[in-house]
N, C-alpha and C positions, 0 to 999 in steps of 0.2 A: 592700853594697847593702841599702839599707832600704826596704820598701816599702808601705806601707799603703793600700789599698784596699777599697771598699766597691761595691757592685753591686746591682740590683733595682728591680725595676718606676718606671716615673712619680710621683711624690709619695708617696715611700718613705722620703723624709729623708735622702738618700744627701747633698745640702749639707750639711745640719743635721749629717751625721757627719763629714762632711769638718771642721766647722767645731767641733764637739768634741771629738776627736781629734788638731786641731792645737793647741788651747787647750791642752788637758794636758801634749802635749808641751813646748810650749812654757812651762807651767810647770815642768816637771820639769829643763828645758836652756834658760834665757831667751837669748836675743839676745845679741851682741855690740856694742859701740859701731861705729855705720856699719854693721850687717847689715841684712837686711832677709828678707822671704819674699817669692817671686817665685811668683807666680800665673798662670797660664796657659792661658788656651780656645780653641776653635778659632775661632768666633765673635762679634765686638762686641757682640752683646747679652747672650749670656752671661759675656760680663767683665765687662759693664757691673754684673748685677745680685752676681756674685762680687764684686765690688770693693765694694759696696753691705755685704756680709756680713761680708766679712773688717774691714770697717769699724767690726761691731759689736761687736769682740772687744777688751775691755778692758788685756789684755795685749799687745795688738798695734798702738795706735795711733800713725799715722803712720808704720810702719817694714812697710809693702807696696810692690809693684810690680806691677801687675796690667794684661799686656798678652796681645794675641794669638801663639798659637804663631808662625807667621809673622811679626809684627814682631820679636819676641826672636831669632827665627830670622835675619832682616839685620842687627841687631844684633850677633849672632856672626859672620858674616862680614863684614862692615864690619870689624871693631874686628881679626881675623884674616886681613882680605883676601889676605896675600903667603902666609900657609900652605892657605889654601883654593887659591890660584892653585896651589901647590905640590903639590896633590892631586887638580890635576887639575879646577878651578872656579875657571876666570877669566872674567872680562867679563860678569861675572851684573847683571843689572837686579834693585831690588829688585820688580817685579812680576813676574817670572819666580819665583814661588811654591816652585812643588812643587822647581824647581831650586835656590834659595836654600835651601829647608829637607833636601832632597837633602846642599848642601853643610855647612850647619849639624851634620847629622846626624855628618858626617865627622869636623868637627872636633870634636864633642861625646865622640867616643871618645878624644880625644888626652889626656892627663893634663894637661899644662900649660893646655888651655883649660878642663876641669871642673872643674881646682882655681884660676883664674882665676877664672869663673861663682860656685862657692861660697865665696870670700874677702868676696863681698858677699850671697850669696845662698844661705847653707847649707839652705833648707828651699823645696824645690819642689811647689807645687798645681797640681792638673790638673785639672779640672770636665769635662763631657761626653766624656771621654776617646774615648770611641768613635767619634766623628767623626775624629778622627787618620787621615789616610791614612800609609802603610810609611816615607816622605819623613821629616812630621812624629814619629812614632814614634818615629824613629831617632833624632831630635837628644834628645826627652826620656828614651828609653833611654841616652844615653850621659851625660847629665847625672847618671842615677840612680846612676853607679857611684861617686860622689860628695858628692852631694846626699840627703837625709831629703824621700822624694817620698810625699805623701800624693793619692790618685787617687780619682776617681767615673766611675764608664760603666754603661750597660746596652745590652748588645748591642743588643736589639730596639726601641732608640730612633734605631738607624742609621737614615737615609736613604736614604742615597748603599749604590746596588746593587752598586757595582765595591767597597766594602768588606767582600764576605762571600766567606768564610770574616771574621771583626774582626779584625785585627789587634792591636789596643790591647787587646783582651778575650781576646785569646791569650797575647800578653803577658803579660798581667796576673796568669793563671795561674801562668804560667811562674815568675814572679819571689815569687810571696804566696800566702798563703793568702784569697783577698778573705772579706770579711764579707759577707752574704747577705741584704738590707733587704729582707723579706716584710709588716712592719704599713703600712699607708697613713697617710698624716701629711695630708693634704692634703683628703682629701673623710671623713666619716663617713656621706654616704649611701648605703645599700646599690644602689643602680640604678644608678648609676655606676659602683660598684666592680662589678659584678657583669659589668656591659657591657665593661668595662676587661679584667677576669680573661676572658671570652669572645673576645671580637678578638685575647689574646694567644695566647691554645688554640686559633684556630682554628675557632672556633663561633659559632654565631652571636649576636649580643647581643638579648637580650629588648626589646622596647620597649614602654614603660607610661607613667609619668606624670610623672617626673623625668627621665628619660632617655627620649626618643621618636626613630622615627623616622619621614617623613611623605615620601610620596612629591608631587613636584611640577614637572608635566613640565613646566611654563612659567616663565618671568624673572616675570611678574606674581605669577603665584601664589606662588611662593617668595618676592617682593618683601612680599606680603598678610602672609606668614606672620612675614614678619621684624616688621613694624610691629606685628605682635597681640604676639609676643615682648616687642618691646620695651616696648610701652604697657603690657603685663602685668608683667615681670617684671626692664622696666631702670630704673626710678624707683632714683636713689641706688645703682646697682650697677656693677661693670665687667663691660661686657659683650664678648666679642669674634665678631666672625662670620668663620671659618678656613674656608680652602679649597683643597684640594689643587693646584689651578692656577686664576690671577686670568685666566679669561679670558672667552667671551661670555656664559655665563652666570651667572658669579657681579657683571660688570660691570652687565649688564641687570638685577638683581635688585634690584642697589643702588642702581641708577639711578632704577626704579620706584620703589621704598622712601623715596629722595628727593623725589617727584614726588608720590607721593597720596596719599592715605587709605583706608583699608582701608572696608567698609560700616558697620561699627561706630566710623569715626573716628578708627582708629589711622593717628597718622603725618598728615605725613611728617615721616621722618627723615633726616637724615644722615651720614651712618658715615663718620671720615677713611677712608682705606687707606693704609696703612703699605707701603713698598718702600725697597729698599737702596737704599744711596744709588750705588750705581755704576749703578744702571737711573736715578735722580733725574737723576744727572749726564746719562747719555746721552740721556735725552729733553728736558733743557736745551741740548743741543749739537745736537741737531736744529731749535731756534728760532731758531739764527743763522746767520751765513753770514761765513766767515772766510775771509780770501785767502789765497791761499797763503804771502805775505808782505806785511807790512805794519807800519808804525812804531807805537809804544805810543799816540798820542791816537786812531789808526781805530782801534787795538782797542779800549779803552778807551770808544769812543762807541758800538760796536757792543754790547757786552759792557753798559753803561749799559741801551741803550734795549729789551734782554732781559730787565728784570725783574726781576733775581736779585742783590738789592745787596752780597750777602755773597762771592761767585762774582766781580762783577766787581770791589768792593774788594782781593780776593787776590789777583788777577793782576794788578789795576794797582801795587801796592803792590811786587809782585814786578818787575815791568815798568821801576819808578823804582831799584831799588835795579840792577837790572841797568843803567842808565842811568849812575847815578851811578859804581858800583864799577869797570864794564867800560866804559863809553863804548858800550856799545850799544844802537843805535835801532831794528832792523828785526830782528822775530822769525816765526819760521815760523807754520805751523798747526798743526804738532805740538806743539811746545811751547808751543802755548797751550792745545789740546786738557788735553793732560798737566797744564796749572797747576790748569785748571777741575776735572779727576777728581782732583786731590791738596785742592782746596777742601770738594769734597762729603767727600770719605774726611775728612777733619779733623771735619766737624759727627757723623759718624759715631763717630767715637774719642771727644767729648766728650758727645755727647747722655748724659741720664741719664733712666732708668726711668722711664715715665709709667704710673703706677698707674692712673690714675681715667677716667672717662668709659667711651666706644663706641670701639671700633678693629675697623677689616678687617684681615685679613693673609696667610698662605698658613700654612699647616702649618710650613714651616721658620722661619719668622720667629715663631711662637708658640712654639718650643722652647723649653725652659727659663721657663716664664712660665706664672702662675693668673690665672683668670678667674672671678666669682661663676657667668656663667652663660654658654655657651659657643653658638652658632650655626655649624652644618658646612653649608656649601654645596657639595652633592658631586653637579660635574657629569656628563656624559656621557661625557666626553674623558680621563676621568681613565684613564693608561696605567698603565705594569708589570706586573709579575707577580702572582698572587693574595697573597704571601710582602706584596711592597713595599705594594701597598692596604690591607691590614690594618695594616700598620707606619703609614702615614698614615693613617689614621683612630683607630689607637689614640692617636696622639701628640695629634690633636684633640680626642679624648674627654677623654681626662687632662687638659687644662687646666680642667678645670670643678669648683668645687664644691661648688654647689647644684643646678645642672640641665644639663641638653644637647639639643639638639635635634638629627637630622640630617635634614638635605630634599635627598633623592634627586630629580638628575632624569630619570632612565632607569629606567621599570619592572620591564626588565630587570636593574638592577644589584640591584634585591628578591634576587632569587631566587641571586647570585651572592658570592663574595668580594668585601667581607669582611662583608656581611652576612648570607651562610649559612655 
């Protein structure tokens, strides 16, 4: 087992080693004809922008695979179905997740399947490792006994509360000595960095004149403040306004922001907001109304006059080929349901990184992703433990770096984690 990993804080360059590290080696042991490195995140956007990187590696072009743990994951059991069933993992759905990578994990301990895996795929990448729940883990653990896995995590970029004690950061111990990325690669301004290093100690972060924070118990006023932001400081910038949950008041602020102009004239503006696309789907499945059976031209007219040309091209598309191959005309609701959420998941696997402009998002949808200047809208509502608040707010902070703003709207959260 080889295993090379890197760890430390937010815009520490822990890609940047991922992505030097593989280079070398891969000078020193180039590829074989038909190999390839197989790249792996827990997340589509983080693949997205990994696949962007691994791309710009001179020695490696054309000869990546750069998918999510989870798809590589039914990939393993697809391609090993009758010995997954034989262990005990029959009749899995591939949206049965944590169960598909459960069984993925199994077979990735078996020999014949890891030296399967690396006949095409001797060098395994792993980017935010630490989102890995025990399931996914497993499958990438067993691939390691194998495979040249080169990894990046930082514990305290976890999210997800059910993963502490880390997993993948226990691991990772276990298996390497990891390298310890302490210099910031991402911002050189000190108020950031300073705010950064505070949120992760514990402490509180100073607010001054690059880094501020501004309390704002109203959707207007937080709305006022975004528009003075932006009129000041988004002229030719990327700007993002993150927020630990999209709901009344981060909606209301943006709404306003949309709608007026501050007294000085700033605005209005309008910020996309960016969501998965499996919430896109389900709030396009709420615009229609499907029978519970019905032949492909009512779907297809239904499905039409929704809007959504790309959603109802795939399922009709789908709808004709089940026509023609099987002679069937009458399909349920579930399976059309199901073709709609397999249309949106596809613009998802394929979208690529949009650098430029204004974008909303939530804390987890800005992971892995820089912004020139950063807007935290941090409601009332905002739950967890003091541990998890500071773990979101730090993740917002770090995407910044020129400036950040935070607009508290609860007076009360002044004086609390994570800003005392």
């Amino acid at each position: 087992m080889t295993v090379r990993a890197f760890t430390g804080g937010a815009g520490c360059g822990k890609t940047h080693m991922l992505m030097d590290s593989l280079s070398a080696h891969l000078d020193a042991a180039p590829l074989h004809a038909g190999q390839k490195v197989l790249a792996l995140t827990f997340m589509h956007g983080s693949r997205r922008r990994l696949e962007e990187r691994l791309g710009m590696l001179q020695n490696l072009k054309g000869k990546t695979e750069c998918t999510t743990i989870d798809s590589f994951a039914w990939r393993l059991v697809r391609r090993w179905r009758s010995l997954a069933a034989a262990l005990g993992f029959a009749n899995i759905e591939p949206a049965e997740y944590e169960r598909v990578c459960e069984a993925a994990g199994a077979l990735a301990q078996i020999k014949e399947v890891h030296n399967w895996v690396a006949a095409t795929f001797p060098i395994l990448v792993v980017d935010e490792a630490q989102d890995m729940t025990v399931n996914r883990l497993g499958m990438v653990a067993g691939l390691a006994n194998r495979l040249e896995v080169f990894v990046a995590a930082d514990e305290f970029q976890c999210l997800s509360e059910e993963l502490r004690p880390n997993p993948a950061c226990a691991w990772i111990s276990q298996v390497c000595a990891p390298e310890e990325l302490k210099q910031p690669r991402r911002t050189d301004v000190d108020e950031l960095l300073n705010a950064a290093r505070a949120i992760r100690a514990s402490e509180a972060p100073k607010s001054e004149k690059l880094f501020m924070i501004a309390l704002t118990s109203t959707a207007p006023l937080a709305g006022a403040w975004i528009n003075s932001n932006l009129s000041w400081y988004g002229g030719g910038k990327r700007v993002a306004i993150i927020t630990p949950t999209h709901g009344a008041f981060s909606r209301a602020a943006l709404a306003w922001a949309a709608a007026n102009k501050t007294k000085k004239g700033a605005g209005p503006y309008n910020v996309a907001w960016e969501q998965s696309e499996a919430k896109a789907a389900a709030e396009y499945l709420t615009t229609i109304q499907l029978a519970d059976q019905a032949d492909a031209a009512s779907i297809a007219a239904v499905l039409a006059a929704a809007g959504d040309a790309r959603a109802a091209r795939d399922v009709t598309e789908w709808l004709e080929i089940q026509r023609r191959t099987k002679a069937k005309v009458q399909f349920t609701r579930d399976e059309v349901v199901k073709l709609v959420e397999q249309s949106f998941s596809q613009r998802r696997q394929i979208r690529r990184s949009d650098v430029h402009g204004w974008k909303g998002m939530t804390v987890h949808g800005a992971k892995n992703r820089e912004f020139d200047n950063v807007i935290v809208l941090w409601p009332a509502a905002v739950g967890g433990s003091d541990d998890q608040k500071r773990r979101l707010l730090y993740n917002a902070v770090t995407r910044a770096k020129e400036r950040c703003i935070v607009l508290v709207q609860a007076a009360a959260h002044i004086g609390r984690a994570p800003f005392a």
